[in-house]
N, C-alpha and C positions, 0 to 999 in steps of 0.2 A: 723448718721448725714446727709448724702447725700439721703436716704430715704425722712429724717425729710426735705429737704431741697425742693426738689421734690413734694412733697405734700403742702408743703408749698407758692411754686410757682404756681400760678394759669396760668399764661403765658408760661412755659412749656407745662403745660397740653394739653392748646389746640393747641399749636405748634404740639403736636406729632398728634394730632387726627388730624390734617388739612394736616400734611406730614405726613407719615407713614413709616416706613423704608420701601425700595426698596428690599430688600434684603428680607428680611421676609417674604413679602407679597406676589412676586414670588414664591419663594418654596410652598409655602402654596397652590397659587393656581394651579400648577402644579400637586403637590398632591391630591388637588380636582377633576381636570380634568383624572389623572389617575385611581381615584376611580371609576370614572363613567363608566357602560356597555357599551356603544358606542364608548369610547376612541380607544380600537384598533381595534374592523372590521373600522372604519372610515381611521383608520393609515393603513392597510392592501388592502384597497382596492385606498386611493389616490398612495399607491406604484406600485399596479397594473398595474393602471392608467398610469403612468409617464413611466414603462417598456412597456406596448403594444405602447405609443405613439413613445417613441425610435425606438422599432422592424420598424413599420411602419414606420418613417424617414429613415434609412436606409434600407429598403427594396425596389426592384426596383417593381415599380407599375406593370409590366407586367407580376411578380410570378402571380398577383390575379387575370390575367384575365382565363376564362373558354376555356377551346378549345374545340370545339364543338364535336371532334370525343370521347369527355370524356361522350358526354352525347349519345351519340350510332347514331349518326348524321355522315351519309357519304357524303351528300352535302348540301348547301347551301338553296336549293330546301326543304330539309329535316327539317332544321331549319325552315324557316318560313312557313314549313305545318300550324302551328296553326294561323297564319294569319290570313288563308284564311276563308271566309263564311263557313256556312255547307253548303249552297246551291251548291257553287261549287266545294267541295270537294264528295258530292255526284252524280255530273255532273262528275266529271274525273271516277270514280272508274265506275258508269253504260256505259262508253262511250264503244261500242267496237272497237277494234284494226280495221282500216280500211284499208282492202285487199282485191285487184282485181282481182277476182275466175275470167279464163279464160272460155270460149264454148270453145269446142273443133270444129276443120275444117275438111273438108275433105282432106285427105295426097296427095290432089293437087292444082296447081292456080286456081284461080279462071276461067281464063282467057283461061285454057285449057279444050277443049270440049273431055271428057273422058264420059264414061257408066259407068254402071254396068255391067259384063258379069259372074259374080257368087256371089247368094244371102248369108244371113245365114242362117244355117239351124236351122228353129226352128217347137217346136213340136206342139205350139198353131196355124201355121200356116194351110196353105189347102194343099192337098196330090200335086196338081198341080203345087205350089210355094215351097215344099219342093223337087217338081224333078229337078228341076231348081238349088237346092243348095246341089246336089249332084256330088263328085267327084269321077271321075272313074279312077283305076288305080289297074295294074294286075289284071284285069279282076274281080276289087274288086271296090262296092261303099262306098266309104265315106261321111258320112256329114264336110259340108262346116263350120268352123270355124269362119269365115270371109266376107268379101265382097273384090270382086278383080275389079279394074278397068284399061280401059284398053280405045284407042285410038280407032275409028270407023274400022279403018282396022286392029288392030291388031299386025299392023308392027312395027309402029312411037313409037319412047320412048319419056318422058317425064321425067320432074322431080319429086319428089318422094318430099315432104313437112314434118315435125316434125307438129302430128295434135294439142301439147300440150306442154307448154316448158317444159322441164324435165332432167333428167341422163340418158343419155347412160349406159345400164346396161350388155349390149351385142353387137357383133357386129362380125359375124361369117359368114360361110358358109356350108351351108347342101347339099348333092347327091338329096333332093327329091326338098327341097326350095330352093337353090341356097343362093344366100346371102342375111343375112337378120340380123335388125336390133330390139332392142325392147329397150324402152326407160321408165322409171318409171315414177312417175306422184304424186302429191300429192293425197290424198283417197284413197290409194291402187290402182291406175288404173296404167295398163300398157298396149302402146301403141306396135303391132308388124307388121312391115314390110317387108314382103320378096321378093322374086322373084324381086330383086335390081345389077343394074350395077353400077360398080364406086360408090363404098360407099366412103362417103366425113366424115363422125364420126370413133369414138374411142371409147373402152369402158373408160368411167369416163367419157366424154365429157359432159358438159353442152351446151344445145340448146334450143333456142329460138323459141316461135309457128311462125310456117313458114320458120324456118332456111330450106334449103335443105339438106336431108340426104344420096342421091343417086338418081338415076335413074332407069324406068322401065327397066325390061331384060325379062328374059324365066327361067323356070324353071325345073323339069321334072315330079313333081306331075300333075301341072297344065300347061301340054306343049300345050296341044289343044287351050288354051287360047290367043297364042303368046304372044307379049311384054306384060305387064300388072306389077301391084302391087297389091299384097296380103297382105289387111290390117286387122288386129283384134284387140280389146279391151279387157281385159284382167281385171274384178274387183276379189281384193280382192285373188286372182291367178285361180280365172274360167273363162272364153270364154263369151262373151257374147255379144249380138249384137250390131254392133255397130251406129246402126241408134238408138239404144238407148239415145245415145247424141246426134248425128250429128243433128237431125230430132229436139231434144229438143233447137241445137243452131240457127236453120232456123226463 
């Protein structure tokens, strides 16, 4: 009867088609929606979404920043190396390190008028400048090591100069040299002074070219010389003349 009644009512009919139950048509299209391939990566990835945006609200922004010593950066400098040009990044690396090689002086003032009174002895020299830089002593000659200088009479002492700044690597007294001092140098050079009164260094002492290191005296290798300083150059640990330099700092 209710069938017959329903069919019968055309006004019905299109009431249902114009509403439709609410209820029906949900589940229905939900079911559709869950049918489809996209439905849950799309569900999986807006929950993603919603958990990283959380993390990051409560997170304090300054976990995320980088500290530079994470990236093998020790200064500041070092971070914006990539800053810089290549031009001047290859201007720093050819620069060399700028360092002022000393001449060496003679182990006196300027201002004081000293000789020579014994040369070095050397073997390129002539038979009559190598008599000259021979030392006698027990009735035995030596060649001269060195160059010794000495005041016009011999007597007057003088002070005695560091010709290179350097270490004190010595600073002693010998029966033949009397007291003497020898100082290291960069290059392997080392400076030696003997036949010294009143030595004013220490071993380890650091000095300055021109500090005073003592004064002329006597000694007994070279007593015929009187007061004087017996200076030598030292490369490398062999003897060698010392107008070598001197003569190259004029």
């Amino acid at each position: 009867m209710k069938e017959d009644q329903n069919q019968n009512n055309p006004a019905e009919e299109q009431k249902e088609e114009q509403y439709p139950n609410p209820s029906s048509t949900g589940s229905s299209g939900w079911k559709k929606m869950i049918k489809k391939k996209w439905f849950f990566p799309a569900i999986y990835l807006v929950a993603a979404a919603l958990i990283l945006a959380l993390i990051t609200w409560y997170q304090n922004p300054n976990d995320f920043a980088i500290d530079s010593n994470e990236l093998g950066f020790d200064t500041e400098d070092d971070v914006n190396v990539g800053e810089r040009d290549d031009d001047t990044a290859l201007d720093d690396e050819s620069m060399p390190v700028n360092t002022q090689q000393e001449d060496m002086i003679r182990p006196v003032a300027d201002n004081v008028n000293v000789q020579v009174v014994l040369s070095y002895f050397e073997d390129v020299s002539s038979a009559e400048d190598n008599l000259q830089a021979m030392v006698e002593y027990d009735n035995t000659f030596y060649p001269s090591r060195g160059v010794s200088f000495a005041m016009e009479d011999q007597v007057e002492s003088f002070d005695v100069h560091a010709a290179l700044s350097g270490t004190v690597i010595l600073a002693d007294k010998s029966p033949l040299v009397g007291n003497y001092v020898e100082i290291e140098h960069e290059d392997g050079l080392v400076t030696v002074y003997q036949s010294l009164e009143h030595v004013q260094v220490s071993e380890g002492d650091r000095v300055q070219q021109g500090d005073v290191i003592g004064q002329a005296g006597r000694n007994e290798l070279h007593k015929e010389l009187g007061v004087h300083v017996h200076f030598e150059v030292h490369e490398n640990g062999e003897p060698v003349n010392p107008n070598k330099y001197l003569r190259a700092a004029e």
